[in-house]
Backbone as numpy.savetxt, mean C-alpha at the origin, in Angstrom:
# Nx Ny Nz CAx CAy CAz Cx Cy Cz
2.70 -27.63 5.44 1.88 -26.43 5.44 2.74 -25.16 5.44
3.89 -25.08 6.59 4.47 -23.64 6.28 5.04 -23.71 4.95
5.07 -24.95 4.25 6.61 -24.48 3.09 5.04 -23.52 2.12
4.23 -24.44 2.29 3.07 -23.77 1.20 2.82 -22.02 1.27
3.19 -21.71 2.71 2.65 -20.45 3.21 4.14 -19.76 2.95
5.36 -20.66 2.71 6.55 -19.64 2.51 6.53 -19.73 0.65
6.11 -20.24 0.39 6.01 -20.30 -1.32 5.09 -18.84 -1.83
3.88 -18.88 -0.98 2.76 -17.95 -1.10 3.69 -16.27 -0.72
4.68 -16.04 0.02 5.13 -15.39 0.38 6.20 -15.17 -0.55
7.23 -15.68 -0.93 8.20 -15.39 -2.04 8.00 -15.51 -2.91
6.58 -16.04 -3.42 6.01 -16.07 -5.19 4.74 -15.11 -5.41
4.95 -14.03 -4.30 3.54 -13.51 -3.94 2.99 -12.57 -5.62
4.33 -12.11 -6.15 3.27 -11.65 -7.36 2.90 -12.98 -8.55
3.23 -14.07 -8.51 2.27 -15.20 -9.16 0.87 -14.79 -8.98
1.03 -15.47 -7.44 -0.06 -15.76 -6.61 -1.46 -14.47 -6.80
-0.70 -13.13 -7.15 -1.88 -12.05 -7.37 -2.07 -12.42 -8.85
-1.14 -12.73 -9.82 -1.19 -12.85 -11.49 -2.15 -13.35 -11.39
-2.04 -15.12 -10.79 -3.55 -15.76 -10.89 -4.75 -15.42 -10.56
-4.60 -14.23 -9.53 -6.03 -14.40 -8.80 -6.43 -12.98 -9.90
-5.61 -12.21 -10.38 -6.81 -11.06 -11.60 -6.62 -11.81 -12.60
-6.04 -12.81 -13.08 -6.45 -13.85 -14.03 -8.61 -14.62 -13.91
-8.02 -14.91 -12.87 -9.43 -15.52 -12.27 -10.33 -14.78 -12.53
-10.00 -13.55 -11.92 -11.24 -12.16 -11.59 -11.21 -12.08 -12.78
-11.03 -11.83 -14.04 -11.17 -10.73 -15.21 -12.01 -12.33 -16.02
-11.82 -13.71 -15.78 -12.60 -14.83 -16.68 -13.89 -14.87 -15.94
-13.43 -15.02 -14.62 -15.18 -15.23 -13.89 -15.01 -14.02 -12.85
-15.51 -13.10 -13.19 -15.45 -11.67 -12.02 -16.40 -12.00 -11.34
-17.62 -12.57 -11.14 -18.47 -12.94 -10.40 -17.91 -13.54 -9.09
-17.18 -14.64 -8.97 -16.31 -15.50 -8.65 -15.52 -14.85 -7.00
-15.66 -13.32 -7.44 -14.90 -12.55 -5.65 -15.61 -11.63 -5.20
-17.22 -11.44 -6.03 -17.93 -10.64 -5.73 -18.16 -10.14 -4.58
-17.88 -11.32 -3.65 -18.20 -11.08 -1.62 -17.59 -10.23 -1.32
-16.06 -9.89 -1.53 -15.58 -8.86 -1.17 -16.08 -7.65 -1.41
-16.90 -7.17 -1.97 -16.94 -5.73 -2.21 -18.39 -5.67 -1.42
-18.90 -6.78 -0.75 -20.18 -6.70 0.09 -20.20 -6.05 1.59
-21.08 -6.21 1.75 -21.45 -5.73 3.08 -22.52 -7.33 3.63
-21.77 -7.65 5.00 -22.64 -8.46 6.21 -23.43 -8.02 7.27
-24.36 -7.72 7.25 -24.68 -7.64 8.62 -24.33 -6.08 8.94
-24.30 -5.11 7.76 -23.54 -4.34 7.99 -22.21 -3.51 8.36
-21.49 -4.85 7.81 -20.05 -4.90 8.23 -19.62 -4.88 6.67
-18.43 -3.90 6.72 -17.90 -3.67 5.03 -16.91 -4.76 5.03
-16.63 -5.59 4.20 -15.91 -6.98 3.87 -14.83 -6.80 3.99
-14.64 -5.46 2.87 -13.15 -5.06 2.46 -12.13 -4.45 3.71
-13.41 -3.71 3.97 -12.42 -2.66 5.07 -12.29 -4.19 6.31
-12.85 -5.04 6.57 -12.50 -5.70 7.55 -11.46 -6.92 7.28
-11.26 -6.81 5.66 -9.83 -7.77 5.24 -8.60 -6.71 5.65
-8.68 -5.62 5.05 -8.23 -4.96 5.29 -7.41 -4.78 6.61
-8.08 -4.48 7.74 -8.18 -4.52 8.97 -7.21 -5.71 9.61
-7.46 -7.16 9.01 -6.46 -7.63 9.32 -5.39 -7.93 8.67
-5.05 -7.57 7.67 -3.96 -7.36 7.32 -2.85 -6.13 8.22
-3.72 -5.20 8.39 -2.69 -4.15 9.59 -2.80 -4.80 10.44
-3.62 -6.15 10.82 -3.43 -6.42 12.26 -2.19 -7.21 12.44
-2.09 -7.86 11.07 -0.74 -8.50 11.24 0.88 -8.09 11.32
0.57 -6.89 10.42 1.42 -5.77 10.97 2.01 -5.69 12.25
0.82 -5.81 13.22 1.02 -4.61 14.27 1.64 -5.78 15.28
1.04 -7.22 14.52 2.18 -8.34 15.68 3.54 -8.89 15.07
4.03 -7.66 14.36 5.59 -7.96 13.79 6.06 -6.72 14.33
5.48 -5.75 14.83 6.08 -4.70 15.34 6.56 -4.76 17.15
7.62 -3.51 17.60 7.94 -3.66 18.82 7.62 -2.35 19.14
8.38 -1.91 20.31 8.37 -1.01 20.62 9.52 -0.20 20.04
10.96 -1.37 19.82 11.87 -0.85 19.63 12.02 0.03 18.02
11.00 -0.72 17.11 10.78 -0.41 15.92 10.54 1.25 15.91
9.57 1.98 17.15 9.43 3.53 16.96 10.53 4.21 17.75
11.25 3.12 18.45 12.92 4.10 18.98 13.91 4.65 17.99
13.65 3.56 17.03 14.65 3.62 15.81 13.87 4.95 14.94
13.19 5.65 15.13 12.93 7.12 14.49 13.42 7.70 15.42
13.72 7.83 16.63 14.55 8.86 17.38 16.04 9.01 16.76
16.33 7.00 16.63 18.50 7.02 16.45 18.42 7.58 14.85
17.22 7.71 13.81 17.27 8.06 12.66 16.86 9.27 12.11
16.84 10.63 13.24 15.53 11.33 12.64 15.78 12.15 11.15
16.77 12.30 11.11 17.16 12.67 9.71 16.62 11.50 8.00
16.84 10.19 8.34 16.37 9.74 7.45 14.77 9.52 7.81
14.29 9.20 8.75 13.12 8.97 8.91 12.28 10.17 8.36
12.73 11.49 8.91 12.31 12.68 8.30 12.07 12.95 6.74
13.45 12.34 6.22 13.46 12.71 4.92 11.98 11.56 3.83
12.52 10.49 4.48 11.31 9.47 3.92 9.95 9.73 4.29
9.19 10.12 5.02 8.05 10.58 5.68 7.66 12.08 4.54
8.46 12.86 4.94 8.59 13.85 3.58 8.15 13.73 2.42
9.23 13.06 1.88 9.01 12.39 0.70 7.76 11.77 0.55
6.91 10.79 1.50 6.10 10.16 1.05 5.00 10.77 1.12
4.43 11.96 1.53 3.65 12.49 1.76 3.46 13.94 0.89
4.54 14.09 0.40 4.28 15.06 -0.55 4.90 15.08 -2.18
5.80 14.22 -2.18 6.07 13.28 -3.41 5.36 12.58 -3.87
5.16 11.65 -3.55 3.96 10.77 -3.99 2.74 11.24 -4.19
2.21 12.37 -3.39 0.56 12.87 -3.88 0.79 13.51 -4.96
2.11 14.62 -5.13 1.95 15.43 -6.49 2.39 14.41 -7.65
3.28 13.69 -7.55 3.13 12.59 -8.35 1.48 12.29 -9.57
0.53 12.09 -8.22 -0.43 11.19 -8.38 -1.04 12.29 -9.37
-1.36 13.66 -8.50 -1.76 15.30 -9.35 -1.52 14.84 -10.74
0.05 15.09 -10.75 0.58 15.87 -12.09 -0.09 14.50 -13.23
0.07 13.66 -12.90 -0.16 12.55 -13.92 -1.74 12.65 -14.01
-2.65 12.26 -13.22 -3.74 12.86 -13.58 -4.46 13.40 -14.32
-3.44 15.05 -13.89 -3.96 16.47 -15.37 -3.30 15.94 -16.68
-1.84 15.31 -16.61 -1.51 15.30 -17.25 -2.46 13.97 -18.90
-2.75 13.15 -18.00 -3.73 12.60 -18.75 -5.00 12.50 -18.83
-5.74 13.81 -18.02 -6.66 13.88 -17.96 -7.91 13.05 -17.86
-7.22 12.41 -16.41 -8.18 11.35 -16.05 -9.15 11.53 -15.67
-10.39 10.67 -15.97 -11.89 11.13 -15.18 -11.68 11.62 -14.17
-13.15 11.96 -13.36 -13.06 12.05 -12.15 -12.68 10.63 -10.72
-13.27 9.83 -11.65 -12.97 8.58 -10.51 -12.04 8.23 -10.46
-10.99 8.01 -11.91 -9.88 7.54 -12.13 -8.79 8.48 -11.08
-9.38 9.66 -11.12 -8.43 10.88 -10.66 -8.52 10.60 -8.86
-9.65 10.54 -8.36 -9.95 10.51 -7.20 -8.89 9.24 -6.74
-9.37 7.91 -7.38 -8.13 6.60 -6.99 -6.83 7.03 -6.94
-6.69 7.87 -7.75 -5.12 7.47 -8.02 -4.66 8.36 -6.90
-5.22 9.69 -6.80 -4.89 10.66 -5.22 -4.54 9.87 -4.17
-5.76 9.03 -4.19 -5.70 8.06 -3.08 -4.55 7.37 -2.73
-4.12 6.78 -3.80 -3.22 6.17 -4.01 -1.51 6.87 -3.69
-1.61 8.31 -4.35 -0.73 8.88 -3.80 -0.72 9.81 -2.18
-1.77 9.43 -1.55 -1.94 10.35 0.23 -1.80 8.64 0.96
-2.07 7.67 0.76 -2.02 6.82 1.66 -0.72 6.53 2.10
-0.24 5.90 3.49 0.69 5.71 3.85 1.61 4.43 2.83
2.92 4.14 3.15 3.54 2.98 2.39 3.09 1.68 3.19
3.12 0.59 2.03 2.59 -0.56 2.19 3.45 -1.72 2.82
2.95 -2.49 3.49 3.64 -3.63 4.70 4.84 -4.24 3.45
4.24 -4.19 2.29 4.92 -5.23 1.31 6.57 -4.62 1.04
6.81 -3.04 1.82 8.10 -2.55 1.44 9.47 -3.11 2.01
8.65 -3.41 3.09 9.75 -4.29 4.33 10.23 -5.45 3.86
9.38 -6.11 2.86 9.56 -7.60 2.45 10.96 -7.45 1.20
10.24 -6.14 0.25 11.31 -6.03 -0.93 12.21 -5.14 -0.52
12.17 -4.77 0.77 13.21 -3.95 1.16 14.70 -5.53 1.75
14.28 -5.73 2.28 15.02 -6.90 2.31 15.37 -7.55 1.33
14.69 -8.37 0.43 14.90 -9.06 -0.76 16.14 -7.97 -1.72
15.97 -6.75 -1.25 16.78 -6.19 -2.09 17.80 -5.53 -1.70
18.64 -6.28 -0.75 19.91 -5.66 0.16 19.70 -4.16 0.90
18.41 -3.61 1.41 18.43 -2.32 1.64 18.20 -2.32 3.11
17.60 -1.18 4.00 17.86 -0.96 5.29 16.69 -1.33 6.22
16.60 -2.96 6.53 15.53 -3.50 6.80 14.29 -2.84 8.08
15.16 -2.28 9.11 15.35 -1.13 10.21 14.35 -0.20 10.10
15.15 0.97 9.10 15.06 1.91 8.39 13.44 1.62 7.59
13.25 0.64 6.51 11.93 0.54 6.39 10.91 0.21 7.06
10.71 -0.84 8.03 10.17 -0.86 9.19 9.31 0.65 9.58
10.36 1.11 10.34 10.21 2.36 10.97 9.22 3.32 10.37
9.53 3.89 8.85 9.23 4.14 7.91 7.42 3.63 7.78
7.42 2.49 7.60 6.22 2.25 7.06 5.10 2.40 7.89
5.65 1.97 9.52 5.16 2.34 10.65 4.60 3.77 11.05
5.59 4.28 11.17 5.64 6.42 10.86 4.40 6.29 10.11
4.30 6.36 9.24 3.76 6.86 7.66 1.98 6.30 7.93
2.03 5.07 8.41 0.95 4.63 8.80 -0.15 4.90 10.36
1.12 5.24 11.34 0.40 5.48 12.08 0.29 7.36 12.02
0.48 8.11 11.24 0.15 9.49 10.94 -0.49 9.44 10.38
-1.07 8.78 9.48 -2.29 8.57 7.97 -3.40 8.90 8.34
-4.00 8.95 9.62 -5.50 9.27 9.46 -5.72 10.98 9.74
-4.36 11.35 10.10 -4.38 12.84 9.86 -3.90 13.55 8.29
-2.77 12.92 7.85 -2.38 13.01 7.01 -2.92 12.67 5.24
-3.64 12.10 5.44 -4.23 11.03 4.25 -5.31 12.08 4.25
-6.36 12.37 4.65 -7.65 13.24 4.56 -7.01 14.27 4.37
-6.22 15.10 4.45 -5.75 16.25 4.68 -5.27 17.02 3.59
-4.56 15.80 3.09 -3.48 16.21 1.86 -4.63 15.37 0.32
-5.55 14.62 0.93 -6.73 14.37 -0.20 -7.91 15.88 -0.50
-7.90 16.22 0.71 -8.96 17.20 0.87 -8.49 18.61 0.13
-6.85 18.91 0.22 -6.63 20.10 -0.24 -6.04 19.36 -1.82
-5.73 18.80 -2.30 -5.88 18.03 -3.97 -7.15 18.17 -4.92
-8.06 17.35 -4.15 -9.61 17.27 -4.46 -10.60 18.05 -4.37
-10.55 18.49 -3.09 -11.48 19.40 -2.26 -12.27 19.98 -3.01
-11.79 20.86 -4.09 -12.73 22.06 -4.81 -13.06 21.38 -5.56
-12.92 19.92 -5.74 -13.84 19.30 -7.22 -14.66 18.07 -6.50
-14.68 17.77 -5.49 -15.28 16.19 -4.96 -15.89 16.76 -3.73
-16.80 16.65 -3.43 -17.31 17.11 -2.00 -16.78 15.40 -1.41
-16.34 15.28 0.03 -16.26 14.36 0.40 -16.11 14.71 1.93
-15.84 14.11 3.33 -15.80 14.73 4.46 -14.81 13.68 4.81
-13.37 14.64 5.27 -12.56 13.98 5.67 -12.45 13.74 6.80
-13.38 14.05 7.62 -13.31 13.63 9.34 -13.75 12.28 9.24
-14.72 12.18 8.34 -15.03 10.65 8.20 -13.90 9.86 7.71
-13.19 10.00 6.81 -12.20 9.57 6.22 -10.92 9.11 7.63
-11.40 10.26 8.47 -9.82 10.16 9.29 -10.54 8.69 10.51
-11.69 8.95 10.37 -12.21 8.15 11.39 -12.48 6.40 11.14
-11.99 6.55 9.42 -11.81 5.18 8.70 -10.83 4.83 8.80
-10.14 5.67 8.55 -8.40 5.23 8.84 -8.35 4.76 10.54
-8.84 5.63 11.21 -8.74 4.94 13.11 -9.04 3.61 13.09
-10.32 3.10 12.08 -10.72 1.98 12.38 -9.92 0.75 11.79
-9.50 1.22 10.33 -8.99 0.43 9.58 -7.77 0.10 10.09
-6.83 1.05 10.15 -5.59 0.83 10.47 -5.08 1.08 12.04
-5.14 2.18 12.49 -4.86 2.01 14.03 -5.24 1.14 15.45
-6.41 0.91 15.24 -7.09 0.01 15.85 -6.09 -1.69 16.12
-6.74 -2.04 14.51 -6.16 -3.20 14.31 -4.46 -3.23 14.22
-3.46 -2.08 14.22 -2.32 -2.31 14.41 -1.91 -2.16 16.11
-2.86 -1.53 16.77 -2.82 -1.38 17.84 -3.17 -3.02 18.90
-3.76 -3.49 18.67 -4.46 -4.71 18.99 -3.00 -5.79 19.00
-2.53 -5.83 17.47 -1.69 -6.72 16.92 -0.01 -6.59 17.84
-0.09 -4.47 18.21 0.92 -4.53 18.75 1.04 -5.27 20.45
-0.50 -5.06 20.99 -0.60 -5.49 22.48 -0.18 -7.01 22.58
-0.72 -7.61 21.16 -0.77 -9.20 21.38 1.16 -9.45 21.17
1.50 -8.58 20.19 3.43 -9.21 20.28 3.77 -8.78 21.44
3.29 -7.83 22.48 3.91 -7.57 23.22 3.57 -8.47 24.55
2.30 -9.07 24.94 2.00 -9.76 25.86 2.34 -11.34 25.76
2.25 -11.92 24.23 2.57 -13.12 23.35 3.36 -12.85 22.49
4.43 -12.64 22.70 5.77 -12.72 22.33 6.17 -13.40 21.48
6.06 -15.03 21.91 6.55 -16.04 21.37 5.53 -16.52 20.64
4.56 -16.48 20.86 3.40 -16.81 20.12 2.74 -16.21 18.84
3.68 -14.83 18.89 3.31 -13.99 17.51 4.73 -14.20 16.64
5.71 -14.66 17.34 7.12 -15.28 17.20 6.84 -16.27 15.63
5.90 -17.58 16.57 5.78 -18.26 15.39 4.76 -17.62 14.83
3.96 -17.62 14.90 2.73 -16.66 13.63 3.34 -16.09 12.13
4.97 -15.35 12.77 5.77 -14.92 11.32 6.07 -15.77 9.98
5.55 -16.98 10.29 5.99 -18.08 9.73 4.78 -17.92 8.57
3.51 -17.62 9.16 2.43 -17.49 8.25 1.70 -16.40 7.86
1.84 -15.20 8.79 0.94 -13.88 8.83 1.30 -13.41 7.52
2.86 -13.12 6.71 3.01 -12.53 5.50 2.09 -13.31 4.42
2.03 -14.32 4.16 1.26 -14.76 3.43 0.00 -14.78 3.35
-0.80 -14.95 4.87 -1.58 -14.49 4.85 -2.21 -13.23 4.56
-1.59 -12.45 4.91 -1.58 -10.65 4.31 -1.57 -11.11 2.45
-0.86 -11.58 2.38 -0.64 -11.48 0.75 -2.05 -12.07 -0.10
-3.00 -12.88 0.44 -3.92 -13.47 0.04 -5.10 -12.50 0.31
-4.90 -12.17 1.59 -5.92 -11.13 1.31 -5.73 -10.48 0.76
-4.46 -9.26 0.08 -4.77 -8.65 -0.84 -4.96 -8.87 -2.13
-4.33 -10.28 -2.30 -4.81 -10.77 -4.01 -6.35 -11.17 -4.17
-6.97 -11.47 -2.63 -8.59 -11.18 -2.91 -9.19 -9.78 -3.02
-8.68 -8.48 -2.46 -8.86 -7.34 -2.78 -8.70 -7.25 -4.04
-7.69 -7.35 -4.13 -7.56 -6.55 -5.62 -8.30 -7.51 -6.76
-8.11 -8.34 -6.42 -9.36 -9.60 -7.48 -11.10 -9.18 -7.83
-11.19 -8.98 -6.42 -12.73 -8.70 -6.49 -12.54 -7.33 -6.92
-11.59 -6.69 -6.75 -11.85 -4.98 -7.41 -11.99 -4.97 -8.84
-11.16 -5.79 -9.45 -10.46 -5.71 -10.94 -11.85 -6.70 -11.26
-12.52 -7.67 -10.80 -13.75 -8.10 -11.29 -14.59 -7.71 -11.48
-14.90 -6.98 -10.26 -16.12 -5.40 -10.78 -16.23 -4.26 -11.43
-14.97 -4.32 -12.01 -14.83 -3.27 -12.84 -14.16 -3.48 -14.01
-14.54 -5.24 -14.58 -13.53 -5.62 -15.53 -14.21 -4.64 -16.38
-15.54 -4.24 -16.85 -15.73 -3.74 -18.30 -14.70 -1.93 -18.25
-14.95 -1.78 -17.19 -14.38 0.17 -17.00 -12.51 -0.25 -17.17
-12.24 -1.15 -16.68 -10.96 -1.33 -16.86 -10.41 -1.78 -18.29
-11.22 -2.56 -18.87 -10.96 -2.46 -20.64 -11.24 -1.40 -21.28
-12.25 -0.72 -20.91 -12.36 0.52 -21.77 -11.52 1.80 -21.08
-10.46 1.80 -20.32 -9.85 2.80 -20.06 -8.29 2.09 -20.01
-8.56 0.87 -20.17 -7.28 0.23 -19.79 -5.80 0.53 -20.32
-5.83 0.76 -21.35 -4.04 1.60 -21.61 -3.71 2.86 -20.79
-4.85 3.77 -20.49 -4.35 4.86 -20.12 -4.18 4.39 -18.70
-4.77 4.14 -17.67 -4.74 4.01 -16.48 -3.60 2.95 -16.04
-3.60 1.96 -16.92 -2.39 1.33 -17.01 -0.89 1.87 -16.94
-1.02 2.48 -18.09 0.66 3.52 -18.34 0.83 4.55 -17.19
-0.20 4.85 -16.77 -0.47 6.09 -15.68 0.14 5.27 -14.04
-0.35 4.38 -13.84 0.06 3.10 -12.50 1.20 2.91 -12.68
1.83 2.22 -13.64 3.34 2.31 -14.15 4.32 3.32 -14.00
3.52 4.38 -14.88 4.30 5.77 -14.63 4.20 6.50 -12.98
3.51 6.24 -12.28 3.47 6.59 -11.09 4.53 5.78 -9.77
4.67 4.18 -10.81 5.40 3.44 -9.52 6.67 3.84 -9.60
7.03 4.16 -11.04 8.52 4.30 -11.65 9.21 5.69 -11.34
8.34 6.45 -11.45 8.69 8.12 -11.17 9.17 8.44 -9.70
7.98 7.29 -8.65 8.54 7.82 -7.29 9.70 7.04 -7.41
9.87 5.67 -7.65 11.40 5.15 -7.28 12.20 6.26 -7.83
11.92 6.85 -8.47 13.53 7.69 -9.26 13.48 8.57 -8.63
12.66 9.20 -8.01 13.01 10.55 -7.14 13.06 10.19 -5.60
12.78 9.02 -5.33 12.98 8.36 -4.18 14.62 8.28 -4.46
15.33 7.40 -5.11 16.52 7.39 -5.62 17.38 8.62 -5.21
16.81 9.67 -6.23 17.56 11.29 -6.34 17.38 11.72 -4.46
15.59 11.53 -4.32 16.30 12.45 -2.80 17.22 11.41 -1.67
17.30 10.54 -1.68 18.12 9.56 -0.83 19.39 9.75 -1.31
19.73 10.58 -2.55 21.40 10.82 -3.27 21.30 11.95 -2.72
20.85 13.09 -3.10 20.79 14.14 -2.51 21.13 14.45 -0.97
20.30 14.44 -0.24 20.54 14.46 1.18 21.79 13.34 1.98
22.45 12.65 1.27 24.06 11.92 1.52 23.64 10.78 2.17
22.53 9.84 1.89 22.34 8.28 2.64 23.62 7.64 2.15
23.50 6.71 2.22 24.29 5.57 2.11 23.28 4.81 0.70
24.25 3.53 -0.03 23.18 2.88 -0.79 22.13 2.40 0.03
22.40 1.84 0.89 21.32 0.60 1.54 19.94 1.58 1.66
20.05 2.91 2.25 19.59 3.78 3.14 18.43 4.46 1.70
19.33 4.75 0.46 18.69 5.24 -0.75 18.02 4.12 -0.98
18.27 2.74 -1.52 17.23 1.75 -1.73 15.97 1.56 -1.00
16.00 1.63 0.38 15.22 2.08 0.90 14.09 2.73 1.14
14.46 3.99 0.91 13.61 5.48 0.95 12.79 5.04 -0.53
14.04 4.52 -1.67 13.09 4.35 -2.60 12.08 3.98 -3.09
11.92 2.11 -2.35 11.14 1.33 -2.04 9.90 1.95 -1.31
10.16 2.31 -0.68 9.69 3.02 0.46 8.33 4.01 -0.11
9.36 4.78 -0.72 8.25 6.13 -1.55 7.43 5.41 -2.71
7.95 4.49 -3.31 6.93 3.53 -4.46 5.72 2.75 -3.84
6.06 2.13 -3.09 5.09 0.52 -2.28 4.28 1.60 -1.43
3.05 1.01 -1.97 1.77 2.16 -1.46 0.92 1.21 -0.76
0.33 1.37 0.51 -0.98 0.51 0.90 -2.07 0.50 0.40
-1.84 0.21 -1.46 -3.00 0.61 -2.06 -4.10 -0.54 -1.81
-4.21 -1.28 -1.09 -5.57 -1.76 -0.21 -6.09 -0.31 0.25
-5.24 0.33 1.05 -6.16 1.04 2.01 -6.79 1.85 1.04
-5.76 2.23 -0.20 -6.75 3.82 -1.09 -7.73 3.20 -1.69
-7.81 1.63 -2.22 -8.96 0.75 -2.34 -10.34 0.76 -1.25
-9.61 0.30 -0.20 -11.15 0.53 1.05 -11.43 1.88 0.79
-10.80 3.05 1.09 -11.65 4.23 1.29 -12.06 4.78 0.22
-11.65 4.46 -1.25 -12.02 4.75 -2.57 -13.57 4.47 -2.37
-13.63 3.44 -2.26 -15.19 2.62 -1.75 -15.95 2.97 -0.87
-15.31 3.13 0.73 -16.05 3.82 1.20 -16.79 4.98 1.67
-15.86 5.99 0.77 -16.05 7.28 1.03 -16.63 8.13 -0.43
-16.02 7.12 -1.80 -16.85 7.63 -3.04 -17.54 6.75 -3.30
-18.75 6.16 -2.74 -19.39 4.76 -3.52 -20.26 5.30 -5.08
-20.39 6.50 -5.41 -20.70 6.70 -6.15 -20.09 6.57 -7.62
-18.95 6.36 -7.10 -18.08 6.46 -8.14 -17.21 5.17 -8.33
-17.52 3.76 -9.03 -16.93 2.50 -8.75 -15.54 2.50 -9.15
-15.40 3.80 -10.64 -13.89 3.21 -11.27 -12.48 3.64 -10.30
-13.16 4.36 -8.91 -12.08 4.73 -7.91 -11.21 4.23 -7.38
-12.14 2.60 -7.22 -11.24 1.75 -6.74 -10.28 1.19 -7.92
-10.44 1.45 -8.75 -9.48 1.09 -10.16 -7.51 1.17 -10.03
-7.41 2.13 -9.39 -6.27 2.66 -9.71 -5.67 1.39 -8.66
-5.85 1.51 -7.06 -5.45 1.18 -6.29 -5.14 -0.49 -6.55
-6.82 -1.41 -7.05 -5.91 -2.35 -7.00 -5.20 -2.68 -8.75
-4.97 -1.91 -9.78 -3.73 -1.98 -10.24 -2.30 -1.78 -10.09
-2.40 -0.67 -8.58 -0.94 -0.15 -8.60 -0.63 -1.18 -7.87
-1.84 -2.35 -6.99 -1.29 -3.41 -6.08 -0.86 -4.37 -6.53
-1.17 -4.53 -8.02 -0.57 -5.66 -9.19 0.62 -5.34 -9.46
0.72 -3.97 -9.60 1.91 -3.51 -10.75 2.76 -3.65 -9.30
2.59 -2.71 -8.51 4.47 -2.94 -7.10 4.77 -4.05 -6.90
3.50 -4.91 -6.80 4.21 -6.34 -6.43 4.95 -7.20 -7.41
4.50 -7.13 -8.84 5.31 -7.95 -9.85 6.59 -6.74 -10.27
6.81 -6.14 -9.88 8.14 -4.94 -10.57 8.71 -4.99 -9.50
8.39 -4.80 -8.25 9.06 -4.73 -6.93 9.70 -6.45 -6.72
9.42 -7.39 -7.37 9.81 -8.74 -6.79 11.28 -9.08 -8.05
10.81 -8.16 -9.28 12.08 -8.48 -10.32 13.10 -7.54 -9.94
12.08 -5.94 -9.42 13.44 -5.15 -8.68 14.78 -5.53 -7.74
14.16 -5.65 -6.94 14.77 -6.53 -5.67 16.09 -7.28 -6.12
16.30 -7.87 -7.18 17.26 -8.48 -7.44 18.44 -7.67 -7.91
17.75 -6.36 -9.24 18.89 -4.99 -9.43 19.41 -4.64 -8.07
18.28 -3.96 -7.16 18.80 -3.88 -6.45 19.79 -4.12 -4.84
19.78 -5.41 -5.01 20.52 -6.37 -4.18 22.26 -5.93 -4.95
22.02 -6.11 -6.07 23.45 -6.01 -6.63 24.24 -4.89 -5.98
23.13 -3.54 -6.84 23.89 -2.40 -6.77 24.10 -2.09 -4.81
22.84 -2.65 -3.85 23.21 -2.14 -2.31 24.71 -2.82 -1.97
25.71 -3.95 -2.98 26.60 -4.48 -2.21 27.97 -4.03 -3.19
């Protein structure tokens, strides 16, 4: 059983190939996810545990290490919060994406970085520490940060209410990383072994996110599909390179630049997925962007990893 769950984990962009393979022949097939139980949203509660698993790989020591770093931690936090959204802007106008398309992809550029950076931050000789920290930061500021920097982007064209937004993010992500952190800290050893399976598990739920997204919207995604495509691409590729430049710039080290880079690319585009949904339901092709950019980091980020293993040694 673990080798199955360590296969699922180091072959993790297969494992999504197949599952929007699946979604785009029988989209019917992941429909549950985008439901509601009992009044409970599906997504946001896959979601949910996926940060929960997060939060039982984290320590305490993980937010000391932004004190011994504040210079890089600073600079990456920076970067990801205001790099990455104008990113998301400029490409946008620049291709003059709908409104929904436009709204996702914002999303996509205000959400914090995704659990998956730590994984290719490693795989790719860079500053395992350093990303950690990073993704942590970035995530537990997001429910101020994420509404904030969506609201002044959007604002004058989308009515939307970001208190609600911030109060999705409490639920989605702080909560459940909060929970995950009490349990590593009281069960230690017991969240010890869990590491053996929680990444993979994280990884399945998001290849059911993004499955059931890309299923419900297979027809909007063929008929927009080159542009939004080249646009996801051009968005993952642009931050690595200026992730790159500011980690050269400000005098890191390689490990430290690979890093930041990773870092500023790998987006928790689950989360700009849940709140695409729950905050524009009017608008389905929102969730569009998010789970493509969750296809595209994971299969570019798993061939990356190997360039950059070379060049960190």
């Amino acid at each position: 059983m673990k080798q199955i769950f360590k296969f699922i984990e180091k072959y993790f962009f297969i494992v999504i190939l197949l599952a929007v393979g699946i979604s785009l022949i029988y989209p019917k097939s992941f429909q549950w996810v985008l439901s509601n139980y009992n009044g409970i949203n599906v997504l946001n509660l896959m979601l949910s545990m996926v940060l929960f698993t997060m939060g039982t790989t984290l320590k305490a020591d993980d937010f000391v290490n932004v004190f011994k770093n504040p210079k890089e931690i600073g600079v990456g936090i920076s970067a990801q919060y205001i790099i990455m959204p104008l990113i998301a802007l400029a490409l946008a106008n620049v291709f003059s994406l709908n409104t929904a398309l436009t709204v996702g992809l914002i999303l996509v550029g205000t959400v914090p970085g995704g659990t998956a950076s730590d994984v290719i931050t490693f795989l790719s000789g860079g500053d395992v520490a350093l990303s950690v920290s990073l993704t942590a930061v970035s995530t537990i500021i997001s429910p101020i940060l994420t509404p904030m920097i969506t609201l002044l982007l959007i604002g004058n064209q989308i009515h939307f209410n970001p208190v609600d937004m911030f109060v999705s993010i409490i639920e989605i992500v702080i909560i459940p990383i909060i929970v995950g952190l009490v349990l590593n800290y009281k069960f230690p050893d017991f969240c010890a072994k869990l590491k053996d399976y929680l990444p993979a598990l994280s990884s399945i739920v998001i290849c059911l996110i993004v499955a059931g997204v890309i299923g419900a919207n297979k027809q909007a995604i063929f008929t927009s599909s080159e542009v939004i495509i080249v646009v996801v691409i051009l968005q993952y590729f642009i931050a690595m390179l200026l992730g790159f430049g500011v980690g050269y710039l400000v005098g890191m080290d390689k490990k430290q630049i690979i890093t930041v880079a990773i870092e500023l690319a790998f987006q928790n585009s689950g989360l700009s997925t849940g709140l695409a949904k729950t905050h524009f339901p009017s608008m389905s092709q929102a969730t569009v962007p998010g789970a493509l950019y969750s296809v595209w980091q994971n299969f570019a980020g798993s061939i990356l990893s190997y360039v950059f293993r070379r060049y960190s040694n």
